[in-house]
C-alpha positions as CSV (number, residue, x, y, z in Angstrom):
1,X,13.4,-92.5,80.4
2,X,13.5,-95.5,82.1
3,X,16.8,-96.8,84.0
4,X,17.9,-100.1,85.3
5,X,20.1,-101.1,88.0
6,X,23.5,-103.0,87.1
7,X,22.3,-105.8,89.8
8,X,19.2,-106.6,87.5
9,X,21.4,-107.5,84.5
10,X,21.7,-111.0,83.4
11,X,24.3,-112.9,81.4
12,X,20.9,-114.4,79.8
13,X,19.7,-111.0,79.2
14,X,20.3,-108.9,75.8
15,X,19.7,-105.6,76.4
16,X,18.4,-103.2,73.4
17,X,17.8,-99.2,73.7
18,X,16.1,-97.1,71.6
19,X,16.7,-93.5,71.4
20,X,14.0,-91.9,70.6
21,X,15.6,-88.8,69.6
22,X,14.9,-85.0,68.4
23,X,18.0,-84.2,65.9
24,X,18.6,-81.2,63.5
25,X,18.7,-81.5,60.2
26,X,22.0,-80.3,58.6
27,X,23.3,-79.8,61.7
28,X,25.9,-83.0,61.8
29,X,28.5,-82.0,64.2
30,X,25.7,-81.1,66.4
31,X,23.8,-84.5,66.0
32,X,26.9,-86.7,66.7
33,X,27.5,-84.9,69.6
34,X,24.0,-85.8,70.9
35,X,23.9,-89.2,70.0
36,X,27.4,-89.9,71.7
37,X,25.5,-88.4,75.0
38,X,22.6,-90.8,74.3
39,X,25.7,-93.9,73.9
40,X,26.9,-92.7,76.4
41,X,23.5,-93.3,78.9
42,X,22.6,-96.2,77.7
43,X,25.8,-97.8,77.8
44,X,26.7,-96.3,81.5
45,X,23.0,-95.7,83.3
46,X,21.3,-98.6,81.7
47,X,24.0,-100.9,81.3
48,X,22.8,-101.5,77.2
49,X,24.3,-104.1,74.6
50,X,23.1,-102.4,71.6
51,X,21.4,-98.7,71.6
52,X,19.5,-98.1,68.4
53,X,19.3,-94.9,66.7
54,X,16.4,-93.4,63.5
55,X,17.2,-93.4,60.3
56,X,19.8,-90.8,59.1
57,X,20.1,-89.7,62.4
58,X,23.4,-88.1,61.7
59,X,22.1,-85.8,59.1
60,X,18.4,-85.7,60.6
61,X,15.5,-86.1,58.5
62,X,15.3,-85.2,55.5
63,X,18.4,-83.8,54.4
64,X,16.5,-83.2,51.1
65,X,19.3,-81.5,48.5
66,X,22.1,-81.2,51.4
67,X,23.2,-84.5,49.7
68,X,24.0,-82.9,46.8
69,X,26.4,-80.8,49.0
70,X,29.9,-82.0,48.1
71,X,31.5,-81.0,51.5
72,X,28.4,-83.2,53.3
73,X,30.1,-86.5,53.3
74,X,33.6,-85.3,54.5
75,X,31.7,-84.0,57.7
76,X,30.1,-87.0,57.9
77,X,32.6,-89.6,58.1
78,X,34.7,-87.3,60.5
79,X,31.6,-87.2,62.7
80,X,31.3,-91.2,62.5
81,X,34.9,-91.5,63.4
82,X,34.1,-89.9,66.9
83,X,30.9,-92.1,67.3
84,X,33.0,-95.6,66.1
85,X,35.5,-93.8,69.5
86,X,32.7,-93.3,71.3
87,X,31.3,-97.2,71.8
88,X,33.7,-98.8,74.1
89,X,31.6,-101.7,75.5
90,X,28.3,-101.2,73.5
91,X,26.8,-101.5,69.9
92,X,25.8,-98.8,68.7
93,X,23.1,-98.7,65.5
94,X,23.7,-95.2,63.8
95,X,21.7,-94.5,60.6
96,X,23.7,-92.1,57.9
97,X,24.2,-91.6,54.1
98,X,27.4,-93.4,52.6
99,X,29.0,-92.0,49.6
100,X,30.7,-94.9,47.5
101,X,31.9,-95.3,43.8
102,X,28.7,-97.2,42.8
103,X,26.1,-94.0,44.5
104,X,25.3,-92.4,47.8
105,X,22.8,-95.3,49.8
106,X,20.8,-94.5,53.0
107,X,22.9,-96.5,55.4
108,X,23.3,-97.5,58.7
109,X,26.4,-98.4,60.7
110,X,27.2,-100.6,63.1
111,X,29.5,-99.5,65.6
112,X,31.6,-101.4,68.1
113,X,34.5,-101.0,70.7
114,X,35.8,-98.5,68.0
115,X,35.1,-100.2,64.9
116,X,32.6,-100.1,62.2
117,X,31.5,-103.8,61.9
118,X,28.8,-103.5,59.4
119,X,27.0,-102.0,57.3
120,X,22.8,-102.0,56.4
121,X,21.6,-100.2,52.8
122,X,17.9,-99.2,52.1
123,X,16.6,-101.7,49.6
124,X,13.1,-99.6,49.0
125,X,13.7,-96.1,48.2
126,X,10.2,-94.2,48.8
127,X,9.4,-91.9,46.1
128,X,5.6,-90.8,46.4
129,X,3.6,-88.7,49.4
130,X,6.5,-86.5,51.2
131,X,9.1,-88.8,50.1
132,X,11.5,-88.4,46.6
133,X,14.4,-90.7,48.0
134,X,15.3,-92.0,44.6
135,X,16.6,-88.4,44.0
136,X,19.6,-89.1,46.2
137,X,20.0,-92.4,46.6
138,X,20.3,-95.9,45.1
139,X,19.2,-99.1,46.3
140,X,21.0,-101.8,47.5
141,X,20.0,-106.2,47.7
142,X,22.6,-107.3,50.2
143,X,20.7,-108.2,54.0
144,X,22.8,-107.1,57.2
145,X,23.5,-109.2,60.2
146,X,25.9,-109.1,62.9
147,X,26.2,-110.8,66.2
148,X,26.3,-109.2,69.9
149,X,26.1,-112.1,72.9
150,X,26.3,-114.2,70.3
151,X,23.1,-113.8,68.6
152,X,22.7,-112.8,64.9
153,X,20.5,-109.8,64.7
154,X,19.5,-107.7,61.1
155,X,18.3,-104.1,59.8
156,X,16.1,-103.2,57.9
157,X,15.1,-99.4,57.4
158,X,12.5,-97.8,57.4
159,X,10.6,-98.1,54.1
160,X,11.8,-101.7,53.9
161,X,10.0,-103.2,57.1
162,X,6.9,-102.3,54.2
163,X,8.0,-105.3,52.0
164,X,8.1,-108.8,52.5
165,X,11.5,-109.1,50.9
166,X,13.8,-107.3,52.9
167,X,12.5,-108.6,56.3
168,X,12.5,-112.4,54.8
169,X,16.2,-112.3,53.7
170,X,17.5,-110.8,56.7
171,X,16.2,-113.7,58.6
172,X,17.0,-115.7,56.0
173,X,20.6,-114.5,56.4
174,X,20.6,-115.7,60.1
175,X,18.8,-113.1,62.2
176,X,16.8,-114.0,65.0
177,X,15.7,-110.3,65.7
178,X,15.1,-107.5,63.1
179,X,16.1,-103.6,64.1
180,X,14.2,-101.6,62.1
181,X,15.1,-98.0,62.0
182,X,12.7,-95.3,61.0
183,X,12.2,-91.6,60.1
184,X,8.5,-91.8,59.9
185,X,6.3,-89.1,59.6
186,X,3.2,-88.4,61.6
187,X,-0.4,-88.5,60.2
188,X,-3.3,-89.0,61.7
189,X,-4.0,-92.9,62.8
190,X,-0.7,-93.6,61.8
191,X,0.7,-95.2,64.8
192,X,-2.3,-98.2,64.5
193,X,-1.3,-98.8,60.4
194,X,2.8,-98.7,61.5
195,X,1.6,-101.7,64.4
196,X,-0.5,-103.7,61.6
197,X,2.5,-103.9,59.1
198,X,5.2,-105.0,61.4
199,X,2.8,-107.7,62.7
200,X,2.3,-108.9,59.0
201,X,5.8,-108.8,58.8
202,X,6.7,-110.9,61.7
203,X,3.8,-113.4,61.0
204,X,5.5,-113.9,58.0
205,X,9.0,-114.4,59.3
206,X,8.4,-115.1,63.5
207,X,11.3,-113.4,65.2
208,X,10.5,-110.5,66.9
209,X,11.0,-106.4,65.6
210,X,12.5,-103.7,67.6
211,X,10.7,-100.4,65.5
212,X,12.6,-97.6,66.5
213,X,11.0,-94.1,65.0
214,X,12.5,-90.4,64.9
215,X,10.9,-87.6,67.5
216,X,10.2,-83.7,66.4
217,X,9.3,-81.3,63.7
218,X,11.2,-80.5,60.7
219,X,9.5,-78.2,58.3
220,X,5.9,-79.3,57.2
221,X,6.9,-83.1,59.1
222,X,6.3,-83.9,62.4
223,X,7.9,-87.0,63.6
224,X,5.5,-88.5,66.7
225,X,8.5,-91.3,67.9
226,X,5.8,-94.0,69.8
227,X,8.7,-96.5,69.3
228,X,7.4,-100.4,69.9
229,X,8.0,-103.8,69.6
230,X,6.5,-106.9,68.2
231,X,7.4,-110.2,69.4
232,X,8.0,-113.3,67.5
233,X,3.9,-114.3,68.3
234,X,3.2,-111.1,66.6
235,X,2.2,-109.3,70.8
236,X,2.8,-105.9,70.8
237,X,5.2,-106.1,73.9
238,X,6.5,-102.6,74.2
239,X,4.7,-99.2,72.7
240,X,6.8,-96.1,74.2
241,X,5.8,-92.2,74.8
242,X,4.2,-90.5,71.2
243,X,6.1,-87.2,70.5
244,X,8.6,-86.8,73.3
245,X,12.4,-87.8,73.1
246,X,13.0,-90.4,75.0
247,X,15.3,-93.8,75.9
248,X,13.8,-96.8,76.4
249,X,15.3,-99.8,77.3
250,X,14.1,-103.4,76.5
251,X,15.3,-106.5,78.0
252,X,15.5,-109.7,75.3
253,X,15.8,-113.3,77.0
254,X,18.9,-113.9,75.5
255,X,17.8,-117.8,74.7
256,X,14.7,-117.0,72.9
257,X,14.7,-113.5,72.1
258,X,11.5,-112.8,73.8
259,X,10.8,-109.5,75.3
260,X,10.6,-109.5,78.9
261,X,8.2,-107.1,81.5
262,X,6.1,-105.7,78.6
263,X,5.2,-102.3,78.8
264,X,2.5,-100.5,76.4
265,X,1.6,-96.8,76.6
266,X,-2.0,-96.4,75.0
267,X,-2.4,-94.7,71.5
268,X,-3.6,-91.1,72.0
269,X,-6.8,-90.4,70.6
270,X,-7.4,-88.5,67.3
271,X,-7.6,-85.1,68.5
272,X,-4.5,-85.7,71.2
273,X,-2.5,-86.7,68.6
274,X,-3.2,-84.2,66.0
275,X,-3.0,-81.5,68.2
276,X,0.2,-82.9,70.0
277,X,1.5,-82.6,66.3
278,X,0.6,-79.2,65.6
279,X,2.6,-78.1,69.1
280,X,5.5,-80.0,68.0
281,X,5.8,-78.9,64.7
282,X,5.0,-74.9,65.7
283,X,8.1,-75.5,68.8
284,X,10.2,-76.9,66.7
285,X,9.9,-74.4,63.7
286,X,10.6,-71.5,65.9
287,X,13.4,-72.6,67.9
288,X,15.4,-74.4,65.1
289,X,14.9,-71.7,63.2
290,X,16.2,-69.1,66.3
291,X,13.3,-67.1,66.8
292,X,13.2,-65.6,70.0
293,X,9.1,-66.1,70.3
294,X,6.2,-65.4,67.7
295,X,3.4,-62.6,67.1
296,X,-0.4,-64.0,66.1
297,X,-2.9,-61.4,64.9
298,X,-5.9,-62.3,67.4
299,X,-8.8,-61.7,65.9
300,X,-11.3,-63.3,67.9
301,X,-12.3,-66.0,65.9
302,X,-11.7,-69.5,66.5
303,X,-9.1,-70.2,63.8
304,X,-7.2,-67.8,65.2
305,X,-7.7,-68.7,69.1
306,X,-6.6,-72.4,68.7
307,X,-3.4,-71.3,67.1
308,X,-2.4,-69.0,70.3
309,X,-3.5,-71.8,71.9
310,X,-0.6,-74.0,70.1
311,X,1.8,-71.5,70.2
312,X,1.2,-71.3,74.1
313,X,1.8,-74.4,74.7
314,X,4.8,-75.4,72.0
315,X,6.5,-72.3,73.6
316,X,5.4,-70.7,76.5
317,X,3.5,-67.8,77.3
318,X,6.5,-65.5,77.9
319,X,7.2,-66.1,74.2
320,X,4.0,-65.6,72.5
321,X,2.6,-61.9,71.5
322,X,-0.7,-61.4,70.3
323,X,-2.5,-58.4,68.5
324,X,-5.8,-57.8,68.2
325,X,-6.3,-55.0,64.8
326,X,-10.1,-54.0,64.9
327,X,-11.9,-52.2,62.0
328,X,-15.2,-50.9,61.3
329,X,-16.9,-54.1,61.1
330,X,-15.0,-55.7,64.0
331,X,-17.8,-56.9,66.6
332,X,-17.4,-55.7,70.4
333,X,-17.5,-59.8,71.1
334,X,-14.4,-60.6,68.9
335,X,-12.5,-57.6,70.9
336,X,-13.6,-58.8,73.9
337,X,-13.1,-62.3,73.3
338,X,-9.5,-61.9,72.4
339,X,-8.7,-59.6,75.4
340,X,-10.2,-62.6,77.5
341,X,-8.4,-65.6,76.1
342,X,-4.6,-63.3,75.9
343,X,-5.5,-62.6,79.5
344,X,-6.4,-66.1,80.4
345,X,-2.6,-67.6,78.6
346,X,-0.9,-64.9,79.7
347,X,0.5,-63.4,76.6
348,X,1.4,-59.9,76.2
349,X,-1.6,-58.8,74.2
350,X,-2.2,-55.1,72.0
351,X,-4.9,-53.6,70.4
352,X,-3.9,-51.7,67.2
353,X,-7.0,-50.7,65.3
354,X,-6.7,-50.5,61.8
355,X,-9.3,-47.6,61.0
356,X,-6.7,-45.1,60.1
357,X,-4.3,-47.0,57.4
358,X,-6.9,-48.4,55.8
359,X,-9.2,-45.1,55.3
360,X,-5.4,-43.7,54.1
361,X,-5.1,-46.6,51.3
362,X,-8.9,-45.6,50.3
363,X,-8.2,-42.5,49.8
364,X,-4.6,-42.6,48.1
365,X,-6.8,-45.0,45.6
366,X,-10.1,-42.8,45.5
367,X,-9.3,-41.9,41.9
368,X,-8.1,-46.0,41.0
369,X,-11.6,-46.4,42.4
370,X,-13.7,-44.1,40.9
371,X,-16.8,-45.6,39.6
372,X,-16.0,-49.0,40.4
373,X,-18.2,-50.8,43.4
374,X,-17.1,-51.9,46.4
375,X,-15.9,-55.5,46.4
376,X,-13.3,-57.9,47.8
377,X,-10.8,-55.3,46.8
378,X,-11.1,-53.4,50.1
379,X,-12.1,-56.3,52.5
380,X,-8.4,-57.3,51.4
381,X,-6.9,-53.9,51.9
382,X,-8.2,-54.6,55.7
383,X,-6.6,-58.1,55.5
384,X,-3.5,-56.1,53.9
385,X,-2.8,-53.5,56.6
386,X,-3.5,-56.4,59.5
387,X,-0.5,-58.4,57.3
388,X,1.5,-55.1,57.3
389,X,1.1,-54.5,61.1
390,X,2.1,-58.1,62.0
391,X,5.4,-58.1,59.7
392,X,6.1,-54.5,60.9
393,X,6.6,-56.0,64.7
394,X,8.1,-59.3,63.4
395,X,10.8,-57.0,61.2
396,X,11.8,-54.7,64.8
397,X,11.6,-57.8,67.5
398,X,12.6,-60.7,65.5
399,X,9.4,-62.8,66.4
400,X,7.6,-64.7,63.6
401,X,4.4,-64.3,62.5
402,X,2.6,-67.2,62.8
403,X,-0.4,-67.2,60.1
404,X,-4.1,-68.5,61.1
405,X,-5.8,-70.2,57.7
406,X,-7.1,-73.3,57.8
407,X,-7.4,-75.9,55.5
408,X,-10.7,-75.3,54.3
409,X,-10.1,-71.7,53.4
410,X,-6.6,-72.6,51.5
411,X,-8.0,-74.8,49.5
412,X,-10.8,-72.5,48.1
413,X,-8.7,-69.3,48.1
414,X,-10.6,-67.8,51.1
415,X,-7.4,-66.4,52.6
416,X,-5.7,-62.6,51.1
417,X,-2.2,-63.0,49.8
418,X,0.2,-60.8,51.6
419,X,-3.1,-60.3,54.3
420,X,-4.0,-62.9,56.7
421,X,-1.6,-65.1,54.6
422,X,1.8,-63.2,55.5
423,X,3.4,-64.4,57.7
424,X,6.6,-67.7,58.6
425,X,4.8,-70.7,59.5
426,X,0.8,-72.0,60.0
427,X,0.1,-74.4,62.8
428,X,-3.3,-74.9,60.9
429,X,-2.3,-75.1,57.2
430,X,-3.2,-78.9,57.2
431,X,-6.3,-78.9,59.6
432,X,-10.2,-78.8,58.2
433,X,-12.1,-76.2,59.8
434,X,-14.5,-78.9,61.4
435,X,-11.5,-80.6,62.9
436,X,-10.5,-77.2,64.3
437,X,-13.4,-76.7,65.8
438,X,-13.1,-80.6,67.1
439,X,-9.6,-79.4,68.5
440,X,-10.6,-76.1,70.0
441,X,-13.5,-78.3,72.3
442,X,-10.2,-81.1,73.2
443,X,-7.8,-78.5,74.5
444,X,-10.4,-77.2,76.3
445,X,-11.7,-80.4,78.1
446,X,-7.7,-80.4,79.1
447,X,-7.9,-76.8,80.5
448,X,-9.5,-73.9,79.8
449,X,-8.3,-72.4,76.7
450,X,-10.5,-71.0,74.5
451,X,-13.6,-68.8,75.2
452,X,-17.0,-70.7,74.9
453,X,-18.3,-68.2,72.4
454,X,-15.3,-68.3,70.3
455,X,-15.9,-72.1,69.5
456,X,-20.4,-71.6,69.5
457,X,-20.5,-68.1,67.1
458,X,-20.5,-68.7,63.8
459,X,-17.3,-68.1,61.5
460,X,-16.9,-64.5,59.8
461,X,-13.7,-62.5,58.3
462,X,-15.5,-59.4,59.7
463,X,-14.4,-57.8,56.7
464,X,-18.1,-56.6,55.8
465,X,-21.1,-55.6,57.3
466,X,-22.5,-58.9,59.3
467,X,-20.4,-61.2,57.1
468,X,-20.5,-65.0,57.4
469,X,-18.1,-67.4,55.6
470,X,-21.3,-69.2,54.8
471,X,-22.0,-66.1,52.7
472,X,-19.1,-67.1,50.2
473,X,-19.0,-70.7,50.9
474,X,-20.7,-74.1,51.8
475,X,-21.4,-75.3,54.9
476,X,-18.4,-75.9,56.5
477,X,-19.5,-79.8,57.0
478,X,-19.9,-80.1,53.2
479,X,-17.0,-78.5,52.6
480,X,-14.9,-80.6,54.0
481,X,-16.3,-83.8,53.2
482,X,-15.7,-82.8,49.2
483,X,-12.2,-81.5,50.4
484,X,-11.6,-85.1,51.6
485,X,-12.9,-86.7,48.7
486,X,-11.1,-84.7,46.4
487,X,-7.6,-83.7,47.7
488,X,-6.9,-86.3,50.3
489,X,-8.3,-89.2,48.4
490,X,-8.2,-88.0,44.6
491,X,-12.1,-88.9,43.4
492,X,-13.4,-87.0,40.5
493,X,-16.4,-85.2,40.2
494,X,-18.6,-87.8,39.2
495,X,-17.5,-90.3,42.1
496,X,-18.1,-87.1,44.4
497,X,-21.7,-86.7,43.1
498,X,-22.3,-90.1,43.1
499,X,-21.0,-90.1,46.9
500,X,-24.4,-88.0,47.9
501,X,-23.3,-84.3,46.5
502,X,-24.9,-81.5,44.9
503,X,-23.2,-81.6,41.5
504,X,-23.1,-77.6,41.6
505,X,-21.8,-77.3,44.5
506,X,-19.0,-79.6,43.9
507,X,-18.2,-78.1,40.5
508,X,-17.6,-75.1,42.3
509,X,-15.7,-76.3,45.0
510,X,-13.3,-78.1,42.2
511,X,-13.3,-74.9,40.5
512,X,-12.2,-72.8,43.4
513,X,-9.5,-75.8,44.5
514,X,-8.1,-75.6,40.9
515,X,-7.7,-72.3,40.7
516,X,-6.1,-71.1,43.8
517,X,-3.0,-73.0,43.6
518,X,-0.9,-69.8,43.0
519,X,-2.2,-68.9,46.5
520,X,-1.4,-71.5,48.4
521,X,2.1,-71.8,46.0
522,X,2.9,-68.1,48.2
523,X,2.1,-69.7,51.9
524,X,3.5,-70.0,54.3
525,X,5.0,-74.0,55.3
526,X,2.7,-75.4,57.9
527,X,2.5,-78.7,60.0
528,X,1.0,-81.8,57.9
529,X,-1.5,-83.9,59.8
530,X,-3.0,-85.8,56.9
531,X,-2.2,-87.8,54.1
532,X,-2.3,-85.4,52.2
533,X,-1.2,-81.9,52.8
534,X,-0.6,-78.9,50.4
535,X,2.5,-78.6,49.5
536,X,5.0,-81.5,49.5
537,X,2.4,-84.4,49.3
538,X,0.2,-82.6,46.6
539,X,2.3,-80.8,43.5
540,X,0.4,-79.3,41.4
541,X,0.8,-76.9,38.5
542,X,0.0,-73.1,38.7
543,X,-1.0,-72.7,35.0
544,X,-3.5,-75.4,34.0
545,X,-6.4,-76.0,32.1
546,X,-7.2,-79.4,33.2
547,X,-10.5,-78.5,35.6
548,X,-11.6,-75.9,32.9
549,X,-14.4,-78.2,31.3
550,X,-15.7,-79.6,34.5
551,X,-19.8,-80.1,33.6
């Protein structure tokens, strides 16, 4: 947070803070009460003429079918009642949803000295990716200004700062500064493609644009904040902490609206970010959720040694249980190398083999299996009792489990349903197996983390005699690259081939992709790092015989 003293303020100074806040969605009364603290510091710390809030911050983002709740919108105009009592000698810029006659618009209000003087609507409603706006709400075409030190300022939010329109007649309207408030969810290289637009969009009109962004993890979003500004000669002045609340405070020469003492924090590279992400989203989860901690089934293997690792550091040591569940054709390096990474964090570790249920379930099944070879059926049965364990201690102490797949192995079906797959939440649901290996070597070039020979030995379920996962699928490296073109950027088999890939292997892949959708339908939510993530952003149907002809 950064503070100023009263002495420093100028009469020729407007003064603009952005909370960059953590809120909970549903939870209004609770919201309101937080942002009236934030009003509260800018206006009395920092001495602020206008504190600037995210978009819906009074519901948090996204309310998602809350809206349709009847009883929402009483709550919520009580709640702005307090904040309108609440902003005695400051403006504050408070996004909400506003029920009227005409429809229920993604507002904004702007509050002052007990008054709401205005009000901003969403003109672009997104509907596509994570986003199905246009299932609440309805647009509106009017621009907001108002004046504070006698200069015209406007809103736009969010989604609109992504036209030209919006921005244009705001400024056409009078405003010499654009607040644009956002709810903007984190993927990867995100914060450089948010910078680009609002330079287009200020080349276009040249006044400067205050981009305040939400902070935290809701669900499958993470919110990364990294708040900035844009002057009118399209400088990024000010770029503020990624994925930490925070209040920032930005002094405008009140003349010409230019931002004064610039200060930018550098973006965080690829693997910071993304793994930043992942903590957020996994802290957030549990604790707004109120789960006292989480249990991971350590197996040894790296998938599931960078997820203790996340849950480690989203929550603390003291919160994190891990159990390592050895069978038959569990290595002595995988036991070891659990033991030795739990005892590194500090977690409270166990080791409960899984010999004896799973020699019980082959014998209550010995006749079910007479005759038949041995397949999959019992490598899941192993994956089965380790899922039954981990719920079993989640059901008596209230932690969650916290699942280990990767993205790679949802999206061919290489994961057991109600296995390795049970379980609340999966820090890793979004991330490639190469980029976990990418992520395992980053945390530990911060601190040691992860054994060595976790991230070096080659991946196996060690659900067979000296299985690899290379023994069921491609090359990791291949893999993913046909993931990528297929799921994240939609190419078709023949573009894939033509892009420099076996035509068998991709048909396969495809095949595999297509047909575990009921799988990945039955897991658990995890964070989303890319554009496109399983689940919200990619909605396809179970029953389908669209991929059946694939030559």
């Amino acid at each position: 947070m950064t503070t100023h003293n009263k002495a420093n303020i100028s009469e020729q100074t407007l003064r603009i803070a952005i909370a960059q806040i953590n809120l909970l969605v549903g939870d209004i009364e609770g919201n309101a009460k937080r942002i009236l603290e934030w009003i509260k510091r800018a206006r009395d710390e920092n001495q602020a003429d206008i504190i600037v809030f995210p978009e819906l911050a009074l519901t948090g983002y996204p309310p998602e079918d809350l809206l349709l709740r009847p009883g929402l919108y009483e709550r919520v105009s009580s709640e702005l009642t307090k904040l309108m009592h609440g902003t005695k000698g400051i403006t504050a810029v408070v996004g909400y949803p506003e029920k009227t006659d005409e429809g229920i618009y993604n507002a904004v209000a702007v509050l002052e000295n007990g008054s709401c003087v205005a009000v901003a609507r969403k003109k672009h409603l997104p509907n596509y990716s994570v986003f199905d706006e246009k299932r609440y709400f309805i647009p509106s075409n009017k621009s907001c200004v108002f004046t504070v030190k006698n200069k015209k300022l406007g809103i736009c939010i969010c989604e609109d700062i992504w036209y030209s329109a919006p921005v244009k007649n705001t400024v056409d309207a009078g405003a010499g500064l654009i607040l644009n408030l956002n709810a903007s969810p984190f993927h990867a290289q995100k914060t450089q493609e948010r910078e680009d637009v609002i330079r287009q969009r200020v080349d276009e009109v040249h006044v400067p644009i205050v981009y305040a962004n939400l902070v935290g993890g809701q669900d499958e979003l993470v919110f990364d904040g990294q708040s900035f500004v844009i002057d009118a000669d399209k400088n990024l002045s000010h770029r503020f902490v990624a994925f930490e609340e925070t209040l920032e405070i930005i002094d405008f020469d009140r003349e010409t609206l230019k931002p004064l003492s610039p200060s930018i924090l550098p973006i965080l590279s690829d693997e910071a970010s993304i793994y930043q992400a992942l903590v957020t989203g996994v802290r957030d989860y549990v604790a707004k959720n109120g789960f006292p901690g989480v249990v991971i089934g350590l197996s040894g293997g790296i998938d599931s040694a960078l997820t203790l690792s996340i849950a480690v550091d989203a929550l603390g040591a003291d919160k994190v249980e891990a159990v390592m569940m050895p069978s038959c054709y569990t290595l002595d390096m995988s036991v070891e190398d659990a033991k030795e990474q739990a005892e590194l964090l500090g977690v409270n570790f166990k080791i409960i083999p899984i010999e004896k249920p799973f020699n019980a379930f082959l014998e209550l099944l010995e006749d079910e299996f007479a005759g038949k070879d041995v397949d999959a059926t019992e490598e899941n049965i192993q994956a089965r009792c380790r899922g039954l364990i981990l719920m079993a201690i989640s059901n008596k102490k209230g932690k969650m489990v916290l699942t280990t797949g990767n993205k790679s192995e949802m999206a061919v079906g290489y994961a057991t349903l109600y296995g390795d797959m049970a379980g609340g939440y999966n820090a890793l649901k979004d991330v490639k197996k190469t980029l976990v290996f990418r992520l395992a070597e980053y945390r530990n070039s911060v601190s040691a983390n992860i054994p060595q020979r976790v991230i070096e030995r080659p991946p196996s379920a060690e659900l067979a005699p000296d299985q690899k996962d290379t023994d069921s699928l491609p090359e990791y490296e291949i893999l993913d690259d046909i993931l990528e073109c297929f799921v994240e950027r939609d190419m078709g088999l023949e573009d894939i081939v033509a892009a420099g890939f076996e035509r068998e292997t991709v048909r396969r892949v495809l095949r595999l992709i297509d047909v575990n959708e009921y799988k990945r339908r039955q897991a658990a939510p995890g964070v989303r790092i890319t554009r496109r993530a399983f689940g919200r952003d990619r909605r396809y149907p179970i029953t389908s015989g669209y991929g059946r002809h694939r030559k």
